[in-house]
Structures are given as structure tokens and as C-alpha cells.
Backbone as CSV, one residue per row, in Angstrom:
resi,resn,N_x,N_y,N_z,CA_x,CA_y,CA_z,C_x,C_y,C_z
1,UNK,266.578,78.829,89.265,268.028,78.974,89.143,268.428,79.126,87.681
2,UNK,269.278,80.092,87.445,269.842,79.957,85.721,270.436,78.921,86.019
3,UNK,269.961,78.382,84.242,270.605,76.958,84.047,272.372,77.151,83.598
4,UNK,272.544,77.714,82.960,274.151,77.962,83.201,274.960,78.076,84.596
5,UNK,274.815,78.561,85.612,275.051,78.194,86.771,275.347,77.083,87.420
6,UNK,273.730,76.045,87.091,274.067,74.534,87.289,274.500,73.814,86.186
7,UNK,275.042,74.362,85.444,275.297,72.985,84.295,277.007,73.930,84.443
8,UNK,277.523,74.591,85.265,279.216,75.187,85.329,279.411,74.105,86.493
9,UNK,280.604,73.682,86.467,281.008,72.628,87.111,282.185,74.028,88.176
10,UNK,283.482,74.287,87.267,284.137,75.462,88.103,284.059,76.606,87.712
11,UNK,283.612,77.824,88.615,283.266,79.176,88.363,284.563,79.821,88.658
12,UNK,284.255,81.073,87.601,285.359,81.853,87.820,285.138,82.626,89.061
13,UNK,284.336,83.318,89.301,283.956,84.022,90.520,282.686,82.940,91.072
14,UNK,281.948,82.911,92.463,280.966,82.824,92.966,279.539,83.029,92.146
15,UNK,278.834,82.442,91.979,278.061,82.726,91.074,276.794,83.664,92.308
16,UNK,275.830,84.159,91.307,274.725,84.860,91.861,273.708,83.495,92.284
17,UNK,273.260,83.507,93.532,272.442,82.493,94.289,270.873,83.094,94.331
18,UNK,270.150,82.498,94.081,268.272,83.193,94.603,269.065,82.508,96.511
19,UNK,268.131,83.580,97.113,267.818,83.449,98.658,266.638,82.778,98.866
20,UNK,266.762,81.753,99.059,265.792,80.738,99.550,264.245,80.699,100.423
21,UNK,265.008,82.076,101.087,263.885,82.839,102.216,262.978,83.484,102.117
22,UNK,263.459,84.492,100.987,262.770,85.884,100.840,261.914,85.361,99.180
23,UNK,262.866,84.671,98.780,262.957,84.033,97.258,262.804,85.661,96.280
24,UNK,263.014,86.254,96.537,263.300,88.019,96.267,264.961,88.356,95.556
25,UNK,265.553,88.173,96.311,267.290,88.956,96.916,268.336,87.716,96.325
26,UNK,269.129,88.017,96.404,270.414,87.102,95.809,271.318,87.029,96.706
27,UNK,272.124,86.285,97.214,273.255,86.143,97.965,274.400,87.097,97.354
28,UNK,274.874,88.132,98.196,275.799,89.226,98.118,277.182,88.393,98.763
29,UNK,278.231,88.163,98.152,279.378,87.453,99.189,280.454,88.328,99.085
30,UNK,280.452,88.306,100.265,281.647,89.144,101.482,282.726,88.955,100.728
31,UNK,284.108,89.549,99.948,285.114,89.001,100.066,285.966,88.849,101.514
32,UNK,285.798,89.644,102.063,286.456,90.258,103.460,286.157,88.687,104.086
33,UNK,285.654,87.607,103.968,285.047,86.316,104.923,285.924,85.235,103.679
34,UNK,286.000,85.419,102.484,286.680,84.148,101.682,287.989,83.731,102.150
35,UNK,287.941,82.849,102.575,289.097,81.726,103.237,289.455,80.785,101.816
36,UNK,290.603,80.362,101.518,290.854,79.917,100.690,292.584,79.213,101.300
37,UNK,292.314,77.482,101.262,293.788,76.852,101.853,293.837,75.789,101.215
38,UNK,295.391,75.514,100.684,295.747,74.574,100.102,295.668,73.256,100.703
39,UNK,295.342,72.324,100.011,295.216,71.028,100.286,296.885,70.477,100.402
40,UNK,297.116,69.553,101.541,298.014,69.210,102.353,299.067,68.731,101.209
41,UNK,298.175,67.366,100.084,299.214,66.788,99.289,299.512,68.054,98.245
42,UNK,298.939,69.124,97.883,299.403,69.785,97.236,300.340,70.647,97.578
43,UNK,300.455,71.358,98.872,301.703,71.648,99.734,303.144,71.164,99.342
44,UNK,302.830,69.808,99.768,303.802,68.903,100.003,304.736,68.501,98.819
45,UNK,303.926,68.933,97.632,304.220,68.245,96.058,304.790,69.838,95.836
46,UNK,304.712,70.908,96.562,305.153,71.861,96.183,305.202,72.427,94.291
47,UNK,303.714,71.922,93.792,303.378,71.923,92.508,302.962,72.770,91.993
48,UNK,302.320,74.075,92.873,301.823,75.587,92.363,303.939,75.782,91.385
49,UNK,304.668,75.724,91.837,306.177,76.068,91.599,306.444,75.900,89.869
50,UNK,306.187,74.447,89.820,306.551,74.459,88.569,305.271,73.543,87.016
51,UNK,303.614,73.604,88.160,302.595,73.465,87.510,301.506,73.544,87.757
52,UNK,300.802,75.107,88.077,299.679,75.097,88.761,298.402,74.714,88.731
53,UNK,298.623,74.029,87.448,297.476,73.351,87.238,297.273,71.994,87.906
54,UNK,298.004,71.302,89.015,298.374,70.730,90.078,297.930,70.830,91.119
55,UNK,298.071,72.526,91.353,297.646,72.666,92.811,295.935,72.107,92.681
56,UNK,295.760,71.919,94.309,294.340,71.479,94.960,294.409,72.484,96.018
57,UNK,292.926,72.779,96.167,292.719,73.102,97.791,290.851,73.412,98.394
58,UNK,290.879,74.147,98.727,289.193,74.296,99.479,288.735,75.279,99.933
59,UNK,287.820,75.974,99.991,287.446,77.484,100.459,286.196,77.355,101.446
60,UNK,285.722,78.720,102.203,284.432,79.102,102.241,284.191,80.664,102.346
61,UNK,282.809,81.281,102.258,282.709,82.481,102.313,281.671,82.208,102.900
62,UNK,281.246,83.853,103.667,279.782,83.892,103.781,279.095,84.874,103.215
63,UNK,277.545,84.767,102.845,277.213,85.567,102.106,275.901,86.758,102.419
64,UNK,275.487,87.336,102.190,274.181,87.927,103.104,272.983,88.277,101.565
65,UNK,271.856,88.717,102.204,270.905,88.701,100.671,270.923,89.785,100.468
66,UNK,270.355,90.249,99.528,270.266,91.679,98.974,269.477,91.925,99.383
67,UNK,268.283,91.579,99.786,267.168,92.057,100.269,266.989,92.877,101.519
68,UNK,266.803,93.844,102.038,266.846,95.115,103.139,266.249,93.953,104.076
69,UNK,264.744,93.815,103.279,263.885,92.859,104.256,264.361,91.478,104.996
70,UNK,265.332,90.758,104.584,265.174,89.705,104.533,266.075,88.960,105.755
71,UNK,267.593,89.804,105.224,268.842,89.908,106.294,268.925,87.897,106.483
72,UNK,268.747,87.383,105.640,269.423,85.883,105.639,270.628,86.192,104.961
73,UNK,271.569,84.696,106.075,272.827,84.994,105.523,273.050,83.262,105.276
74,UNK,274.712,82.870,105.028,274.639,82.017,103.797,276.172,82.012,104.087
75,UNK,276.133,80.280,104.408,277.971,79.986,104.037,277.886,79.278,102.909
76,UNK,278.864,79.576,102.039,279.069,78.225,100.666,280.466,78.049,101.184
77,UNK,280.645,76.345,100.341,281.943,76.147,100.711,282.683,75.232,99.676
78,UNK,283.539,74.688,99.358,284.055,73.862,98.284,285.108,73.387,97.619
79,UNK,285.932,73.059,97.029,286.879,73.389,96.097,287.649,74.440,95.546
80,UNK,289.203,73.907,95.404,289.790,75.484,94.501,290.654,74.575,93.776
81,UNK,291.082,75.319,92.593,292.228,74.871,91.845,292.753,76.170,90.670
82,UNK,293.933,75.897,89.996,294.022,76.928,88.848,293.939,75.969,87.674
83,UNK,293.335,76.786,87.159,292.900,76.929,85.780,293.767,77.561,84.529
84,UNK,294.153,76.711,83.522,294.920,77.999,82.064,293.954,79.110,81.630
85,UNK,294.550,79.887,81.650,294.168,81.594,81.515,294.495,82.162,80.093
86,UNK,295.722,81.816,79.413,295.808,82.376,78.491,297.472,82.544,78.480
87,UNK,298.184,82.956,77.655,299.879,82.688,77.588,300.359,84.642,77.313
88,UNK,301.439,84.712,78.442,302.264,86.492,78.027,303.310,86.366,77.956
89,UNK,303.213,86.944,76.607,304.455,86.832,75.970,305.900,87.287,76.665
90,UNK,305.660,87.595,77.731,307.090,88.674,78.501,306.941,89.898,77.758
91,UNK,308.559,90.533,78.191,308.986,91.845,77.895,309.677,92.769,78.977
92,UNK,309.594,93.722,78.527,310.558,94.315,79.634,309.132,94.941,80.590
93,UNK,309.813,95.225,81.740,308.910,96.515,82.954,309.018,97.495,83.158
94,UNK,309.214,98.506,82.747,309.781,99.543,82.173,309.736,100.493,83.958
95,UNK,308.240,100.268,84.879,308.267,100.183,86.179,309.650,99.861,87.147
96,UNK,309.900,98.718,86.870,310.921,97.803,87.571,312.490,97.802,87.349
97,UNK,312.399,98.008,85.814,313.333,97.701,85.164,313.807,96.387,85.118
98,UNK,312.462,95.723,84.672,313.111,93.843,84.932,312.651,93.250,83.310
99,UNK,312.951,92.322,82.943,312.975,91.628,82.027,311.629,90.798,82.838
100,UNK,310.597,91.110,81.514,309.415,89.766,81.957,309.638,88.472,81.259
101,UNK,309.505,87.036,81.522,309.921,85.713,80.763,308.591,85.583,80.382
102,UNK,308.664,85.241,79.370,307.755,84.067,78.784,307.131,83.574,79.931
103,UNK,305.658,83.460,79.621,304.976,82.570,80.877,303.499,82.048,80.921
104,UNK,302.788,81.358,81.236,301.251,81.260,81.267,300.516,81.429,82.288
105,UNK,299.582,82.261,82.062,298.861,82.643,83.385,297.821,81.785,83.726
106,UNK,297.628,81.710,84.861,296.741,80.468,85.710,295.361,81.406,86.390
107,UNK,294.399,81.574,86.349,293.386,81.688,87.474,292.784,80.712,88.559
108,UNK,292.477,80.879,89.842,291.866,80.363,90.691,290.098,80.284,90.114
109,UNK,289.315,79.098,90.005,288.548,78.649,89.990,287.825,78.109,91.285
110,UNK,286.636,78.385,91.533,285.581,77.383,92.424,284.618,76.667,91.884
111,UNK,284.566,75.538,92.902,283.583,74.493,92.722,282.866,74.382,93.966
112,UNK,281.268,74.670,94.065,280.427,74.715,95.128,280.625,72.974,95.268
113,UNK,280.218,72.669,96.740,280.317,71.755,97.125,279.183,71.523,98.398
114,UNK,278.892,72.754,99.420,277.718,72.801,99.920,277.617,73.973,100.569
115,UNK,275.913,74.574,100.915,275.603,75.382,101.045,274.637,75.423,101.889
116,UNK,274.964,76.589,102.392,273.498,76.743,104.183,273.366,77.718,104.079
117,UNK,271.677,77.880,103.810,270.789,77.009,103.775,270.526,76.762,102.084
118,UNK,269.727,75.536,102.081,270.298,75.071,100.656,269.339,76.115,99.561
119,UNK,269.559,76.140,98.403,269.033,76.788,97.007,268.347,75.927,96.694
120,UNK,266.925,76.567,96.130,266.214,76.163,95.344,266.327,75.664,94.070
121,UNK,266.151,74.573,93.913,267.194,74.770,92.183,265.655,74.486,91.420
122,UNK,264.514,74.314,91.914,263.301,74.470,91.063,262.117,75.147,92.005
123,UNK,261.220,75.879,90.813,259.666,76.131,91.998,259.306,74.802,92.529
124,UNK,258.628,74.904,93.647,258.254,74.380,94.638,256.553,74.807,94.755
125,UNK,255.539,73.891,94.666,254.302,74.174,94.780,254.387,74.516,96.448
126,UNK,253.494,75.871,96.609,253.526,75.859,98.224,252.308,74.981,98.302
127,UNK,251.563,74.359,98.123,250.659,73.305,98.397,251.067,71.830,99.035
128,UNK,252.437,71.701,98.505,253.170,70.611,98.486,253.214,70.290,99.849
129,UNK,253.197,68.724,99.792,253.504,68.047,101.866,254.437,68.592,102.177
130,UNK,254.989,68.702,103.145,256.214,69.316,104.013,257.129,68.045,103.320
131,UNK,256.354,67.129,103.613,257.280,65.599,103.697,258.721,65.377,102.621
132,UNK,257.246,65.873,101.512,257.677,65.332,100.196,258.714,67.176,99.703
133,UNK,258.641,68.290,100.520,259.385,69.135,100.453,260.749,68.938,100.264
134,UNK,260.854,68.589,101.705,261.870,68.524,102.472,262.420,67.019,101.374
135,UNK,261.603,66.225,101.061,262.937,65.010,100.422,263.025,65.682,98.734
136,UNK,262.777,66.588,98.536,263.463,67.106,96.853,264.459,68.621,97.714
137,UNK,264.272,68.999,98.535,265.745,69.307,99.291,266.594,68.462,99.849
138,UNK,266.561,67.403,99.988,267.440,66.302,100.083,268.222,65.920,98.821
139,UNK,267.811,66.273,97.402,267.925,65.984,96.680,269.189,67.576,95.693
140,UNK,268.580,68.855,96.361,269.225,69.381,95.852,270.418,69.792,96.580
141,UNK,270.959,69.317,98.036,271.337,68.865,98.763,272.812,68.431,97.839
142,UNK,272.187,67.358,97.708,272.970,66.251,97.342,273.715,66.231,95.488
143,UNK,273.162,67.464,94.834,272.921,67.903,93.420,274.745,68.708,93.192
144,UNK,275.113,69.501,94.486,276.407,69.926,94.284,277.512,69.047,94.661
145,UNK,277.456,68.122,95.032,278.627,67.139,95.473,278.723,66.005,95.007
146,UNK,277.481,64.978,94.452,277.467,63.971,94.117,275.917,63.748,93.263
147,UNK,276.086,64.064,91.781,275.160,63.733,90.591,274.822,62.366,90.787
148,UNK,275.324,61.378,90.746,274.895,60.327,90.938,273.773,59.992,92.073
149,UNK,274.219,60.562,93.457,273.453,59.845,94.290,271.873,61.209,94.459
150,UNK,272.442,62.262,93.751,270.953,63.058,93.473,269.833,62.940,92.571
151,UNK,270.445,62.052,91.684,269.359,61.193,90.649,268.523,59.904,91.587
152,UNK,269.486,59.245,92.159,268.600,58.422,93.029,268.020,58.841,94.090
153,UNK,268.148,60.329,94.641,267.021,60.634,95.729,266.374,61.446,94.971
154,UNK,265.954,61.641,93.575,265.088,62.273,92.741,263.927,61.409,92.738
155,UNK,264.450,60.102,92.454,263.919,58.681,92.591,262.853,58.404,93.196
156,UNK,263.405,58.427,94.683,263.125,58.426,95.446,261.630,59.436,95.695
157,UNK,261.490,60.688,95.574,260.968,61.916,95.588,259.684,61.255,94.971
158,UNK,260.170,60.338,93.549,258.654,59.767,92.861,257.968,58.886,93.572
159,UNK,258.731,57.873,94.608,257.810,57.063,95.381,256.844,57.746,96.224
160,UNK,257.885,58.619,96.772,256.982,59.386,98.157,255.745,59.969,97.476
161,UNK,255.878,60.891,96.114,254.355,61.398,95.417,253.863,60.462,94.906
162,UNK,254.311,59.594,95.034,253.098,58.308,94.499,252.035,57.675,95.849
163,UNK,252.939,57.713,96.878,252.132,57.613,97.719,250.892,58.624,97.943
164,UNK,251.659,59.635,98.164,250.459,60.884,98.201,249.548,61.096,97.649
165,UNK,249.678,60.469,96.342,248.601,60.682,95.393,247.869,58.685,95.636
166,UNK,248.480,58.239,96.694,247.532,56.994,96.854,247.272,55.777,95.947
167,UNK,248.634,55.728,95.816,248.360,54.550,94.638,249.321,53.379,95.381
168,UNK,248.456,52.397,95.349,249.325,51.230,96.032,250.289,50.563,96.171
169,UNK,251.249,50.209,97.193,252.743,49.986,96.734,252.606,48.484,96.887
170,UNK,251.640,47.500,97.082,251.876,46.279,97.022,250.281,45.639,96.590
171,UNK,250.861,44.129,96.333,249.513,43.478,95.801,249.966,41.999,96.046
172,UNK,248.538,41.303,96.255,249.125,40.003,96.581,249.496,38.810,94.748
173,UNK,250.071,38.278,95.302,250.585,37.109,93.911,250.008,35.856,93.987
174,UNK,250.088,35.414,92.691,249.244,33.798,92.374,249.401,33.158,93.934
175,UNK,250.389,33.215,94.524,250.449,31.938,95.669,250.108,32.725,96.885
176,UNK,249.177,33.813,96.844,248.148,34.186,97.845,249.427,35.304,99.384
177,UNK,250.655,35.511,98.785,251.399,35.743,99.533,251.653,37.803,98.978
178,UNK,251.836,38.676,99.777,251.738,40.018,99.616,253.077,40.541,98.996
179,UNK,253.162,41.078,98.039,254.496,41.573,97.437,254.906,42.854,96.988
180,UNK,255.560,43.561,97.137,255.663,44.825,97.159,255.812,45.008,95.363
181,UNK,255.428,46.517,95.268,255.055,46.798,93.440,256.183,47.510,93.505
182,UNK,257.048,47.346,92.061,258.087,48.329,91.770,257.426,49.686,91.534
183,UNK,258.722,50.403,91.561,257.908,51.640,91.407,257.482,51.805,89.369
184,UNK,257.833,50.935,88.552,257.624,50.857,87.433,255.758,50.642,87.582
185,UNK,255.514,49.487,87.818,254.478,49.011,88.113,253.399,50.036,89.068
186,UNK,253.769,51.014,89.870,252.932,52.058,90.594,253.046,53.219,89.366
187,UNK,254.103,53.306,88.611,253.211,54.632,87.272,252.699,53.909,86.713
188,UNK,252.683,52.763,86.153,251.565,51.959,85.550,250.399,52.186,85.681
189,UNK,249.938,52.262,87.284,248.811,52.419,88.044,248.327,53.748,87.702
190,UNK,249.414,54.353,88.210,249.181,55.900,87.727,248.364,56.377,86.491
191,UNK,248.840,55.221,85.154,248.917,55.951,84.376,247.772,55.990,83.817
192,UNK,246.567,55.083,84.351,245.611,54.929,84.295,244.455,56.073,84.708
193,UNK,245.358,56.769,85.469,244.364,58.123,86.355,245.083,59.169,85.323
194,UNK,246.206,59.500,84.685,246.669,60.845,83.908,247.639,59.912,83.385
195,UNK,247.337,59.811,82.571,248.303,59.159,81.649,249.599,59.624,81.072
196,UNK,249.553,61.319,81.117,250.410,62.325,80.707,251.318,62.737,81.617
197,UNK,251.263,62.888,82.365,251.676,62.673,83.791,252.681,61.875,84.580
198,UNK,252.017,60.271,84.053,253.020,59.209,84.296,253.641,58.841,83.423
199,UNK,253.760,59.507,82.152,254.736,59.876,81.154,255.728,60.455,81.477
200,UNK,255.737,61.115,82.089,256.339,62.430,82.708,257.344,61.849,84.191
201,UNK,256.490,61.074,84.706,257.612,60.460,85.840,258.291,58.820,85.654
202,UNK,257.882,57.865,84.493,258.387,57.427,83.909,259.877,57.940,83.126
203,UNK,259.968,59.174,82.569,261.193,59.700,81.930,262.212,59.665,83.745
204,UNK,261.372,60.398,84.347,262.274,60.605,85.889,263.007,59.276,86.376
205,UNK,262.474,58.197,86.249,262.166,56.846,86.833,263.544,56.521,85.840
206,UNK,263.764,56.878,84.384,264.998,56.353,84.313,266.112,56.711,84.222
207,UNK,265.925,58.089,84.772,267.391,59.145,85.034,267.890,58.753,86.641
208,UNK,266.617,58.252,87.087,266.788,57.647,88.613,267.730,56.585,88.627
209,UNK,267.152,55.342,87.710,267.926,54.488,87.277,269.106,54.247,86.681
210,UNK,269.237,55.067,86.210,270.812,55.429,86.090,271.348,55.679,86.835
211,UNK,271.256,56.548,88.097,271.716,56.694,89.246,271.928,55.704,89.745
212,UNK,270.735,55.005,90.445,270.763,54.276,91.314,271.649,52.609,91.155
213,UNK,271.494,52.215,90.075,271.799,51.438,89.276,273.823,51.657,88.430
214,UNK,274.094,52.394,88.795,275.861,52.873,88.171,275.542,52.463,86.911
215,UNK,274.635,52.247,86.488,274.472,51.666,84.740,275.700,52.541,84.039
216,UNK,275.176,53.930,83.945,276.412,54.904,83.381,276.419,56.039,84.683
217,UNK,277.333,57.764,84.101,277.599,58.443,84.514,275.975,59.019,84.724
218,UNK,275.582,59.734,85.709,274.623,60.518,85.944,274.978,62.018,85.407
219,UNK,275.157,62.450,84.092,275.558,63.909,84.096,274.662,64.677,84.433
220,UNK,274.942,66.047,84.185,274.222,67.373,84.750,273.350,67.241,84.148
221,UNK,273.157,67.636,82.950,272.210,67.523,81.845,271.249,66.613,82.206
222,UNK,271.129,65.401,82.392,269.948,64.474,82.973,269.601,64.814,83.796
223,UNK,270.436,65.212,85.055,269.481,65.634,86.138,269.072,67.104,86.305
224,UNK,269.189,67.650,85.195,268.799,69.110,85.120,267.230,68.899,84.396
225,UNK,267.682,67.742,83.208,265.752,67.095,82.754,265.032,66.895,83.865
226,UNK,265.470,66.086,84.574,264.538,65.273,85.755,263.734,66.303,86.518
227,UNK,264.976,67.569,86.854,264.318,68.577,87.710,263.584,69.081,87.021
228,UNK,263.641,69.216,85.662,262.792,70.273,84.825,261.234,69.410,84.587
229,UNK,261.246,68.146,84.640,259.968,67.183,84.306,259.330,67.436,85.529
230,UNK,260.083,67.280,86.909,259.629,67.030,88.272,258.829,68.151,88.520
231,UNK,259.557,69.349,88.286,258.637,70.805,88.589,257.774,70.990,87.868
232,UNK,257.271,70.214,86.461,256.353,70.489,86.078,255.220,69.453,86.200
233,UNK,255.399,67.953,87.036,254.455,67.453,86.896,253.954,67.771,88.532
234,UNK,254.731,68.626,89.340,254.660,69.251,90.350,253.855,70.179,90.518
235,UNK,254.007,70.955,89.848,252.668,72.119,89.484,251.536,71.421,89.175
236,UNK,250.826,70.406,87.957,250.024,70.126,87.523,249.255,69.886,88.433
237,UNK,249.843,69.208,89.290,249.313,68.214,90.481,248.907,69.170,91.880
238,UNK,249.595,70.247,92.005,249.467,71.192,93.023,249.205,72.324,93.060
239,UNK,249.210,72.848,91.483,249.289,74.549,91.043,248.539,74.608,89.702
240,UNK,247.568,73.565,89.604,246.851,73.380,88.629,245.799,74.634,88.479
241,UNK,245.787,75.423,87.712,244.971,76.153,88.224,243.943,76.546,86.509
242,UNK,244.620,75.323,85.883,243.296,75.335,84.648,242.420,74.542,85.259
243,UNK,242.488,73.741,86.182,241.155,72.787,86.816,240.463,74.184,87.699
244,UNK,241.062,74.402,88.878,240.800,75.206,89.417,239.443,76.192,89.208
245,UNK,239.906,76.604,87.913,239.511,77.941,86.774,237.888,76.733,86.377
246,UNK,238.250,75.834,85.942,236.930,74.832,85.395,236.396,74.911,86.601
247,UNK,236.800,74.114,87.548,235.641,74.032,88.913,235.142,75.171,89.326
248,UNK,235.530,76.207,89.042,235.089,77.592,90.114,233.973,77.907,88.667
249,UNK,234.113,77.471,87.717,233.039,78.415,86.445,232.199,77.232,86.549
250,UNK,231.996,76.005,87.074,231.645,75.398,86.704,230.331,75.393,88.132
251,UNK,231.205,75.631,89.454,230.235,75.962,90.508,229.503,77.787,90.223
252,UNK,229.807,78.276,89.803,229.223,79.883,89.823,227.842,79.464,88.644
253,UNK,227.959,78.492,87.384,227.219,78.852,86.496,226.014,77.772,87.128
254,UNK,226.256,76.969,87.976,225.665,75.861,88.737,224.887,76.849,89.725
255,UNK,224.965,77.605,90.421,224.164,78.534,90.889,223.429,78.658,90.612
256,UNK,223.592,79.651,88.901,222.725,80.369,88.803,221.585,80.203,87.349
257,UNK,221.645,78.702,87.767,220.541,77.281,87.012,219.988,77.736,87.601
């Protein structure tokens, strides 16, 4: 995903989407399908009138891919509001014959809020468990509506590959009784097998914590790191293919001893 995209909170137009399917084509959106309705208290406050930077409301479109091959299609949906545009000076209409006033112009803005079927917002090892797939789409899921609670299922994402990679989530204590290991204490473990690695999900572990924890705000920016650490200790682990490259030269020259 361009990172400008996810780090825009409200777009002026719809932004360009990768297609999830084809991972080829981009989401093409219909105007002919954009629905766009004011929110009730903004109606009521009758505030577009005399401050449109007031109004509220909510949209959706649907979208189809560019791809000939692919023919996936795509609702987004979300937020609207206006935005300051810039100030005209008036004048006359020479069209109309009207006097223009003094005035400031407003644009309509969107804010994605959710999307079917969801965007990739990082590579994805195809090696990867289904399991552990499907919970970092839970995560990007959760990435357009609420930063906070997508840092803590980022979090989350590190337990589940910790399991996978088999490192123990409990151990017994002095008084002979079984206790579950934080997940601090399982990169510990980790870090003993790649040390570089659990460097790497340690940084994750406290953008999580921030989440999970309301310590502070979860901004974009952190969880745009997290994704950017995650996909790469993601690959290492699944798309490694400098080991790969060693084992295969390492069985061919083993031969031909």
C-alpha cells in the first residue's frame, strides 16, 4: 500500500486501493453507486447554512478492479464532512448578471471506515499459517476505524507466531505450581534462537502496548512501524530465501564429494 494513503486520515477523492485478489489491478470506483447522507444531528443543526465545516455525514460506493482477469468487486464505506478550500473574493457574473459576495469555499472530504473485502496493507508470506493470516487481517480490519485497538491485535499476531515457531507460553514457579509466560518473557526465549529477530518483535511488543494498555494515543505512524517490522520479520521467517540459497548449495556441493 502507498504509505501516504495510510498515513491520510480525510481524502479528497477515494484513494487508489491494490485488489486483494488478483494483487495485480486497483479498485476502479463507480461514481454512478456513491451514496453520500447527512448525519441526522447535522440536519437538524441545519449547520451546512451558516458553517460547513459543521456539517457530518457518511457514504458508500462500490468499486470493481482494473484487472480484465480478475472482475472482483469492492464496497468502501465511511465518513463525510467539508473541509476549508480556500477564500473568493466575489464579483460580478457577467453570465447572470448577479453580484458574487465575498465567501469561502468548502470541499467534501472522505474518511474510509471499512472495506469488503479487506486491503492488504503489507506482503504476506504465502507460506504463512492460514491461522496466523487471517489474525493480521483482523488487524488490518481494524487499522481504518480504530488505531488503538489495531495495535493490540498486532499484538496479538506476535503471540500466535510465537507459538508457531514453538516457543513455550508457560513454565512452572519456585512453589512447583504452572504459570503462564508474558509475552515479554517468550521473545526472551526467542531471542536466544535469532536474536535479531526478537529485536524486531520486541519494538512490535511496545507499539502493542501502547495500544493495549491506553498508556498514550496509538498514532498512524507507530502502527505503520509495527506493520513495516512485522512484514519484515515475516519474510525472514517464511521467505527466507538467503537460507534457502545456503541449503540448496550446500546439498548440490554435498553430492558431488
Amino acid at each position: 500500500m502507498d504509505i501516504k494513503i495510510l498515513k491520510t486520515v480525510w481524502h479528497d477523492k477515494l484513494p487508489d486501493l491494490d485488489c486483494p485478489r488478483c494483487r495485480k489491478g486497483i479498485f476502479i470506483f463507480d461514481p454512478k453507486t456513491l451514496v453520500e447522507l447527512e448525519d441526522g444531528i447535522s440536519i437538524e443543526s441545519n449547520c451546512y447554512e451558516y458553517d460547513p465545516t459543521y456539517y457530518s455525514g457518511k457514504f458508500s460506493n462500490h468499486a470493481y478492479c482494473s484487472n480484465p482477469k480478475c472482475e472482483e468487486t469492492a464496497i468502501i464505506a465511511g465518513l463525510t464532512k467539508y473541509q476549508y478550500a480556500g477564500h473568493n473574493e466575489g464579483g460580478y457574473d457577467f453570465e447572470t448578471g448577479q453580484e458574487i459576495p465575498d465567501h469561502e469555499i468548502h470541499k467534501m472530504v472522505f474518511k474510509i471506515e471499512l472495506m469488503s473485502p479487506v486491503i492488504r496493507l503489507i506482503k504476506i508470506p504465502n507460506k504463512l499459517p492460514i491461522k496466523l493470516e487471517d489474525k493480521i487481517f483482523e488487524s488490518f480490519k481494524l487499522f481504518w476505524v480504530d488505531k488503538d485497538s489495531c495495535g493490540n491485535k498486532i499484538r496479538s499476531v506476535i503471540e500466535m507466531l510465537l507459538d508457531y515457531l514453538k516457543i513455550k507460553k508457560s513454565t512452572i514457579n519456585k512453589k512447583g505450581n504452572r504459570e503462564r509466560l508474558s509475552l515479554h518473557r517468550r521473545i526472551l526465549i526467542f531471542q536466544t534462537k535469532e536474536p535479531g529477530l526478537a529485536n524486531n518483535l520486541l519494538a512490535i511488543k511496545w507499539i502493542g502496548n501502547t495500544s493495549s494498555h491506553n498508556q498514550n494515543e496509538a498514532v498512524i505512524d507507530k502502527i505503520l512501524d509495527a506493520y513495516s517490522i512485522l512484514e519484515f520479520v515475516l519474510e525472514k521467517l517464511y521467505e527466507n530465501k538467503e537460507k534457502e540459497i545456503i541449503k540448496l548449495t550446500k546439498n548440490i556441493n554435498k553430492q558431488k564429494k
